[in-house]
N, C-alpha and C positions, 0 to 999 in steps of 0.2 A: 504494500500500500504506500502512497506517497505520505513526504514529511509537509507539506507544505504547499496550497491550492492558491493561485490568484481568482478571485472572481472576476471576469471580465462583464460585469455589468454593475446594477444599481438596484435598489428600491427592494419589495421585497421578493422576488427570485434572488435576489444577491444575498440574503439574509437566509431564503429557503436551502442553498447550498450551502452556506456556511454553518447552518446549523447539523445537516446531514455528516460533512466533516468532524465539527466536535467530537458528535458520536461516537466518530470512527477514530479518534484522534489525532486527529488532522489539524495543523496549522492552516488560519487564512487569512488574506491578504486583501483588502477592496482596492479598489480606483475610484478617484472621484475626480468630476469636473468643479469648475468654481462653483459654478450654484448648487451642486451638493455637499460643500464642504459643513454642514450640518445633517448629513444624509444619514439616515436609519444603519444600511448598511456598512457606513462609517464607524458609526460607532462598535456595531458588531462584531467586525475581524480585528484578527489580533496584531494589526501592521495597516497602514493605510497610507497609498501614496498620491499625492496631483498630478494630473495628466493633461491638461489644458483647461483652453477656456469653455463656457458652458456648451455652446453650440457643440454639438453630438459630433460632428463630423470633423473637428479639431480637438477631442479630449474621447469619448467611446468608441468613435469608428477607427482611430488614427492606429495604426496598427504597429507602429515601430515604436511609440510611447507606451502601450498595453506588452509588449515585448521588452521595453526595456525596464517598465518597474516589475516585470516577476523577475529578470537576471537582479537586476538591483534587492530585491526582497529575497533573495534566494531559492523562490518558488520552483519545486519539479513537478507542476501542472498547472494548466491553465483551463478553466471549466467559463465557457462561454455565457450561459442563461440560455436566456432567447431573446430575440430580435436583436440588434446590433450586430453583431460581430458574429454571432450565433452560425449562421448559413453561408457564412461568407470564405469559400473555397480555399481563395487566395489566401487569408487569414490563417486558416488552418494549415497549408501546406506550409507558410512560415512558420508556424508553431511546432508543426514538425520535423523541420529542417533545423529547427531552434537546439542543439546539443542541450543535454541535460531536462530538457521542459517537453513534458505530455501533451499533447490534446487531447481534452477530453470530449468525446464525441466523434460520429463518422471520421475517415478520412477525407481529405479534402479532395480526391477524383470522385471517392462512393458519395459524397454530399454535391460533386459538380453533376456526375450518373443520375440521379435520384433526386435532387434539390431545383434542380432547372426543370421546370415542365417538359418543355421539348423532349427531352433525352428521356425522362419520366414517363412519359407518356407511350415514347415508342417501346420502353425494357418493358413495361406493363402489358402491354398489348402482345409481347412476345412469352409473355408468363401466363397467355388466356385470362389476363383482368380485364374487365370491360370498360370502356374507356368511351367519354360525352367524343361526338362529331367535333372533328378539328382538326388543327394543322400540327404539324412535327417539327416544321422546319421556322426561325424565326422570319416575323413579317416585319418588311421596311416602307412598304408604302399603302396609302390609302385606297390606290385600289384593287389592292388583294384583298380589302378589308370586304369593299363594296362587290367582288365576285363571289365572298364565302357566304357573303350575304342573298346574295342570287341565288346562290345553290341551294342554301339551308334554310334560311329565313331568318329573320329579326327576331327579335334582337340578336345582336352578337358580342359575348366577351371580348375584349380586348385585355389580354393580362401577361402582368411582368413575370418572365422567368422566374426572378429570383421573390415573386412576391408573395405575401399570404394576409389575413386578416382584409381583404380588402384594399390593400396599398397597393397601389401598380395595377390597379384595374379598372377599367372604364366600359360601360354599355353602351352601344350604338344599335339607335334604334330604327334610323332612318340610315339610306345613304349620304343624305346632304352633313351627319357630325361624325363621318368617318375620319375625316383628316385630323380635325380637333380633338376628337377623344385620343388616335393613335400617339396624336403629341403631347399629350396628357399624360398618357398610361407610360412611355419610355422617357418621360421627364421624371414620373417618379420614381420608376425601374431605377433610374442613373442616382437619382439623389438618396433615395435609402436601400437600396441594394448594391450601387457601383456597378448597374449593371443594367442598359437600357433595352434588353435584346426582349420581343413581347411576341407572344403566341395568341389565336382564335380559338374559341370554343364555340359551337353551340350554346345560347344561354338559356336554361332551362326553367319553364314559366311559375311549378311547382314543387320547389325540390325540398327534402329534410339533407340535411349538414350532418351527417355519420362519420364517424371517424373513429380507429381502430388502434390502439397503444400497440407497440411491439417493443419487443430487444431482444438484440443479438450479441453473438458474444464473437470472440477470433477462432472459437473451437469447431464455428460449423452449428451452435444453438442458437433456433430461432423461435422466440414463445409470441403469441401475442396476447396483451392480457385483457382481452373483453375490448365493447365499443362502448362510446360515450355519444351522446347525440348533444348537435350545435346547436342546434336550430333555430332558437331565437336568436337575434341579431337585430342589431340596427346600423343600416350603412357599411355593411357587411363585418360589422365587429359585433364576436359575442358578447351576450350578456351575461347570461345562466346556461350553464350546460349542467347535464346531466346524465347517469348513468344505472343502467342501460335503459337502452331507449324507450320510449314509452308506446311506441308506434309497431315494435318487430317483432315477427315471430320468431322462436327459437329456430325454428329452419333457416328462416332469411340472414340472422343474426349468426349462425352459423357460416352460413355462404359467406356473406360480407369477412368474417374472422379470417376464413380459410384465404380466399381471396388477398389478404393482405400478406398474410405470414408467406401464402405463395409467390408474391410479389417481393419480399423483400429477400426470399430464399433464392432466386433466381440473380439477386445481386451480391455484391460482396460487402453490404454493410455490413456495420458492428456497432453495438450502441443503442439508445434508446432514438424511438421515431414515433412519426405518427402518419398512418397512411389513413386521408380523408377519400371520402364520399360522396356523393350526392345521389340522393334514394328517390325518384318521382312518387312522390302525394298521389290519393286519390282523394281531390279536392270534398267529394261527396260520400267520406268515410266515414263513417260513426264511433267516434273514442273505444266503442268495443269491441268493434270489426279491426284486428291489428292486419299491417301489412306483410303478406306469405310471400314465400319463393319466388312467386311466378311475377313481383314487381319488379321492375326493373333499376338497377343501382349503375352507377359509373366511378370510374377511378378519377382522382379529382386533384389531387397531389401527394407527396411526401414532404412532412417537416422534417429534418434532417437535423434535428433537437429535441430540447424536452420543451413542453407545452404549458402555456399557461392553466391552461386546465388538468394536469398530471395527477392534480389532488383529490381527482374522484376516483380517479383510477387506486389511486392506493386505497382510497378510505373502503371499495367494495371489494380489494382481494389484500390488502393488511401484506403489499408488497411496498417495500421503497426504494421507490425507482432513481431516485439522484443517488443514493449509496450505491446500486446497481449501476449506476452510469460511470461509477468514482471506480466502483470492484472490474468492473469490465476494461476498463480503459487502464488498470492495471493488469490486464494479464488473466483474472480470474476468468473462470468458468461458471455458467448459469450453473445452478446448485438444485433448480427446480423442475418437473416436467410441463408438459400442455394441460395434460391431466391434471396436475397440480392445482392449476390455474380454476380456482370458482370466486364467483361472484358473486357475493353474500348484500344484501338488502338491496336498498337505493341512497344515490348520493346526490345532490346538487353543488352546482360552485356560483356564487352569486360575485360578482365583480365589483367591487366599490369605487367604481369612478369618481371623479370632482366633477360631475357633470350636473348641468338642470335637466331634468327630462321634459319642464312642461314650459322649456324655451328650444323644442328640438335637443336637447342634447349637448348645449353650449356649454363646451369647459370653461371651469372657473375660472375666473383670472388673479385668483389672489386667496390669501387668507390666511388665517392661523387655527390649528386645533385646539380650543381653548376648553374643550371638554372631549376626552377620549376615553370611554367607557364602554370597555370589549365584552360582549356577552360569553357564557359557558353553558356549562352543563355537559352529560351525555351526548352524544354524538357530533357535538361541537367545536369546529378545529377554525380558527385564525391565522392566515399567514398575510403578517403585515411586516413593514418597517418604520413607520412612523410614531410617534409616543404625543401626548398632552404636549401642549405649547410647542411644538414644530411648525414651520411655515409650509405653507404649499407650495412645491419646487413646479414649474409650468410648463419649462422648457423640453419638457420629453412627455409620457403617455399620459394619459389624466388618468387611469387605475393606480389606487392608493392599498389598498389590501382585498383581500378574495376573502369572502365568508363559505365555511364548507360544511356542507350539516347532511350527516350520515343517519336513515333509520331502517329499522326492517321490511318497508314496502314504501313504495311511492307516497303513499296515504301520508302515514306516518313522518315521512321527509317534508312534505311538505306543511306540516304541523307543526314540526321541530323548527321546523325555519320560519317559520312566521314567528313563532316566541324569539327565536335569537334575532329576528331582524328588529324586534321593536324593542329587545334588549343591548342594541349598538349603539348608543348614545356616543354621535358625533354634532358638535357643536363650534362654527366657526367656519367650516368649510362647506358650502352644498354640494350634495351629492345624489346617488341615483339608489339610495336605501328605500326611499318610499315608493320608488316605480317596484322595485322589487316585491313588495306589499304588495301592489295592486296586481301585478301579474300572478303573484297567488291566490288571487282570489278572480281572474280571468279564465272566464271558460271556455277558450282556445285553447291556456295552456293548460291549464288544469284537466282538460280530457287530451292531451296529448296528442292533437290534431294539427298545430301551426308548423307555417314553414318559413323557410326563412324571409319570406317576404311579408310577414307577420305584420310585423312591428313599423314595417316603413309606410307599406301600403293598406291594413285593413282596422289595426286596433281601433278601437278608441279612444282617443288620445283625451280626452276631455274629466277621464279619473284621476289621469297622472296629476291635475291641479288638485284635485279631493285629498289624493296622500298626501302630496306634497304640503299640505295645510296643517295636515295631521300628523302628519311625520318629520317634514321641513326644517332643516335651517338653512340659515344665510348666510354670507360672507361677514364675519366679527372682527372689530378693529385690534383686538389684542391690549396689550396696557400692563403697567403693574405700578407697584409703590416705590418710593423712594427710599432707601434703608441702606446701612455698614451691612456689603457683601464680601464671601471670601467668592473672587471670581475665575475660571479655570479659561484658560486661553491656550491657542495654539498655535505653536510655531513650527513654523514650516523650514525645516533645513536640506538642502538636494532634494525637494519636494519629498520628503517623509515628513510627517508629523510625530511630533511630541506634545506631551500636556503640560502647562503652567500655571499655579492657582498664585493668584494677586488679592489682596484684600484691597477694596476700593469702598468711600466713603460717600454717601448723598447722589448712588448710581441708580436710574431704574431697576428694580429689579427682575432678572430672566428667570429664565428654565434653566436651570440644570440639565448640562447635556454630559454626564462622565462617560467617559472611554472606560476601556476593559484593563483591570491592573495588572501592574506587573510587564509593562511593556512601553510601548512607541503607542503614542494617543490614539482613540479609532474614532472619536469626536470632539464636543464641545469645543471653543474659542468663542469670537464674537457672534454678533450678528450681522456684520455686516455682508454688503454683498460682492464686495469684493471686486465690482464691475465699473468701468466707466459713468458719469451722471448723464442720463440718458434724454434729449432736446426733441422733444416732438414735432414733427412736423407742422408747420402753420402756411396758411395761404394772404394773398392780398388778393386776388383778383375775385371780383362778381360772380355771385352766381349763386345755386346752391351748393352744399355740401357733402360730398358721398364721403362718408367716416367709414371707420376699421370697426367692424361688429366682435370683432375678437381682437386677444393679441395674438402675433404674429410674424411673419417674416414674409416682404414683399420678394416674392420669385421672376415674376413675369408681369409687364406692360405692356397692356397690347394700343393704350392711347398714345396722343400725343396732343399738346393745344393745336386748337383750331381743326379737328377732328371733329367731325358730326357723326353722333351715335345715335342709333334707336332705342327706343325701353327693351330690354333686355338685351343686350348687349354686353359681350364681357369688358369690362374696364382691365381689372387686372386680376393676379392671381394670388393670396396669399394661404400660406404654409401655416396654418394650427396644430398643434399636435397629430404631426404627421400627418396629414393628410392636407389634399388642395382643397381650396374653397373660392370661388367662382368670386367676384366683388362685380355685380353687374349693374347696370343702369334701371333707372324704377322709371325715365320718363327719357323722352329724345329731347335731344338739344346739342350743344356746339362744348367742346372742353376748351376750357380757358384759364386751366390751372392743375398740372401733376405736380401734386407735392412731396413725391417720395420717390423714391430710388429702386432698384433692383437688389435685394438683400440686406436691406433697411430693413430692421425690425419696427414694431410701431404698438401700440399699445389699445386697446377697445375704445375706441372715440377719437383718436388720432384723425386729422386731415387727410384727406388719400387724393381726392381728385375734386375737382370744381368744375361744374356744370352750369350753362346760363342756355 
């Protein structure tokens, strides 16, 4: 087993592995950008180094900083998370070319094999997986987009190789937004995967989101342990998965199993994966009538990692799966059979975004947890990184921790989770705690009939304010007293941190942030932010105002003054938590003022563009 793990990620997956370590006895090491240098994570490992500034793409993605603080921390492995750096080929083939330092996870050929659709699609298809209509080979122009579309029909996926959760994928539903969505979907392929290469699918009108855990091992062991279904989503990120599915027969559920372990036995991975789904609905199903054999399922990708949602899978077979990913990627051998493998009750995983669900889903833009009150009991598991009086860090995903509630039948799960959901008393931050209420008591999902087009296009969206009233809070200004503090600060030397406690007199008083003893600091210092004083954009010319409805980062401009635009037209592009968002015009008229830049950051009400 190794002496010492960097985590190459943040928040709590970084916390999730680092805790899997202790167990093992495992030294760990985080990373942190500027605006995490009070991160959960932080504090957890027992060694913490800076690695840039906040922006992901100069401090997580930057691959020879993430390389150089495990040589510098003396780490001999480096355990990716998911998303950043997770799927990223290139990354991995450096890590194993790195003397002394593991990767933990696929190699980096079986995650280019298997992680890129293209290549995924066709080893699938040669392993007898059934695979949605589409292409193999990357598409460069718009009108391959509008032929596949002739052939097959609209809508048509547009998605990035290297994407998943919905990043790097756009719908074209006509021929006339072929070109624009293709430069859409390979703009984001390039900026969060380094990789703008995009494939067609079929997009399919009815689908459930199935997806199937495996691991393998270097010995030739391939298990997989049960599926878990996606299916609700919004904007194609889950929200609540759960397992197993509520919709499948043990025959289908079978197939689907078999299908995946055969797929990934026909490659040369090793490690933990997730081979997804997509299952056609029979829109006119009755919650009791489950779906058999004769429905029709497709291969839909490989995550070529562990999965935000991992945690149901442990809680219904009381396996763990990052120790597995830590024991495998040392050399061990699975120690389990297939047979081994049962699936004991029902689990859900609810997602705690900083999100409002009854403004669409807008992430927060700020906050502090000024009351953090984690529920228990029986079947009750929390994986967070966040504690009382922590800020809300913005610059990366809005999910703040995962609520996971394990019971003997669906029934029963979703009765345990309603007690622990109204026993999560967060205060300070809004979040998406009360939508989860209401979708428990929603009889789409409650008879296990929605699909993933659930939530965008058919709920009712008009409850989410009812919980929200009832379960709500809002963004809190934070505050404290004035008092003689002992205050613990951190110094940063060759970007490792240390802890220093100062006594200061007639200072606001914080949170206590302690690091772990006996060591190199893994939190607490100031509060500050460590960043530049940030000048927002202002206008002087006539007209009205198109503001920034989030914060953000301006990517793309498609105006320029003295431009005449129509109502709905795109003005420009900005980047929210990952994801683009459209900034279009509400009425035509002439521009006569761009007030921002390309890669200007900008804040929710910030000046963007002037219209007269």
């Amino acid at each position: 087993m190794f002496e010492k793990v960097l985590v190459a990620n943040r928040g709590e997956i970084a916390v999730r592995v680092m805790r899997a370590c202790e167990e093992l006895g495992v030294a760990t090491v985080a990373v942190y950008s500027e605006a995490d240098k009070q991160g959960g994570h932080v504090r957890f490992a027992d060694e913490a180094y800076n690695i840039g500034p906040a922006r992901a793409a100069d401090s997580y993605l930057d691959h020879e900083a993430v390389i150089e603080a495990a040589q510098k921390a003396g780490a001999d492995a480096i355990h990716p998370g998911y998303g950043f750096l997770a799927e990223n080929a290139e990354f991995a083939r450096k890590v194993e070319a790195t003397d002394g330092i593991t990767w933990v996870g696929p190699t980096g050929n079986s995650m280019e094999q298997l992680g890129e659709k293209t290549q995924a699609r066709s080893l699938m298809a040669a392993a007898d997986v059934p695979i949605v209509p589409g292409t193999t080979d990357p598409v460069t122009n718009p009108e391959e987009v509008t032929e596949f579309g002739d052939e097959y029909g609209y809508p048509v996926a547009i998605k990035a190789e290297g994407g998943g959760g919905g990043r790097g994928m756009k719908v074209v539903h006509e021929e006339s937004e072929a070109a624009d969505q293709l430069e859409s979907a390979k703009r984001e392929g390039e900026a969060y995967f380094d990789n703008d290469s995009v494939y067609l699918e079929r997009y399919l009108e009815n689908p459930r989101h199935i997806e199937v855990q495996v691991l393998a091992d270097e010995h030739g062991n391939v298990r997989h342990l049960g599926e878990r279904d996606c299916s609700l989503q919004r904007r194609h990120q889950k929200v609540i998965e759960e397992g197993p599915s509520p919709a499948l027969t043990d025959e289908l559920r079978e197939q689907i199993g078999e299908a995946a372990r055969r797929g990934v036995a026909e490659s040369d991975y090793v490690n933990a994966g997730t081979v997804e789904f997509l299952v056609e609905e029979d829109p006119e199903r009755d919650p009791d009538e489950l779906l058999g054999p004769e429905a029709n399922f497709y291969f839909l990708e490989v995550n070529t990692r562990i999965q935000v949602e991992h945690t149901v899978t442990e809680e219904l077979t009381d396996i763990d799966i990052v120790k597995w990913q830590l024991r495998v990627a040392a050399g061990e051998e699975i120690t389990f059979s297939q047979a081994d493998v049962e699936l004991e009750g029902h689990a859900m995983e609810f997602r705690i975004n900083a999100e409002d669900a009854t403004d669409d889903f807008a992430p927060a833009q700020g906050g502090q947890l000024e009351t953090y009150d984690t529920p228990g009991g029986i079947g009750v598991r929390l994986d967070d990184a966040l504690r009382q009086g922590d800020d809300l860090v913005t610059e990366y995903d809005s999910m703040i921790a995962k609520l996971i509630v394990h019971g003997g039948d669906r029934a029963e799960c979703i009765a345990r989770s309603k007690r622990a959901l109204r026993e999560y008393e967060l205060e300070g931050i809004v979040t998406i705690r009360p939508f989860h209420l209401a979708m428990l008591e929603d009889e789409e999902f409650v008879g296990g009939t929605h699909t993933t087009k659930y939530l965008d296009e058919q709920v009712d969206r008009s409850v989410f304010a009812e919980f929200q009233e009832r379960y709500g809070t809002g963004t809190g200004t934070g505050g404290g007293d004035e008092e003689t503090v002992t205050r613990e600060f951190t110094v940063e030397v060759n970007g490792k941190r240390f802890e220093v406690d100062l006594e200061e007199t007639s200072v606001p008083q914080q949170t206590s942030r302690p690091g772990p003893t006996g060591g190199p600091s893994s939190g607490g210092g100031d509060s500050g932010d460590g960043g530049e004083t940030r000048e927002a954009p202002s206008v002087s010319a006539e007209g009205e105002v198109v503001t920034a409805e989030m914060q953000g980062t301006v990517i793309d401009i498609n105006v320029t003054e003295g431009d005449e635009v129509a109502a709905g037209d795109v003005l420009l592009v900005l980047e929210a938590m990952k994801m683009e968002n459209d900034i279009v015009a509400e009425f035509g008229g002439t521009v006569t003022e761009v007030a921002v830049e390309e890669d200007q950051s900008v804040n929710q009400g910030d000046a963007l563009v002037v219209l007269d």
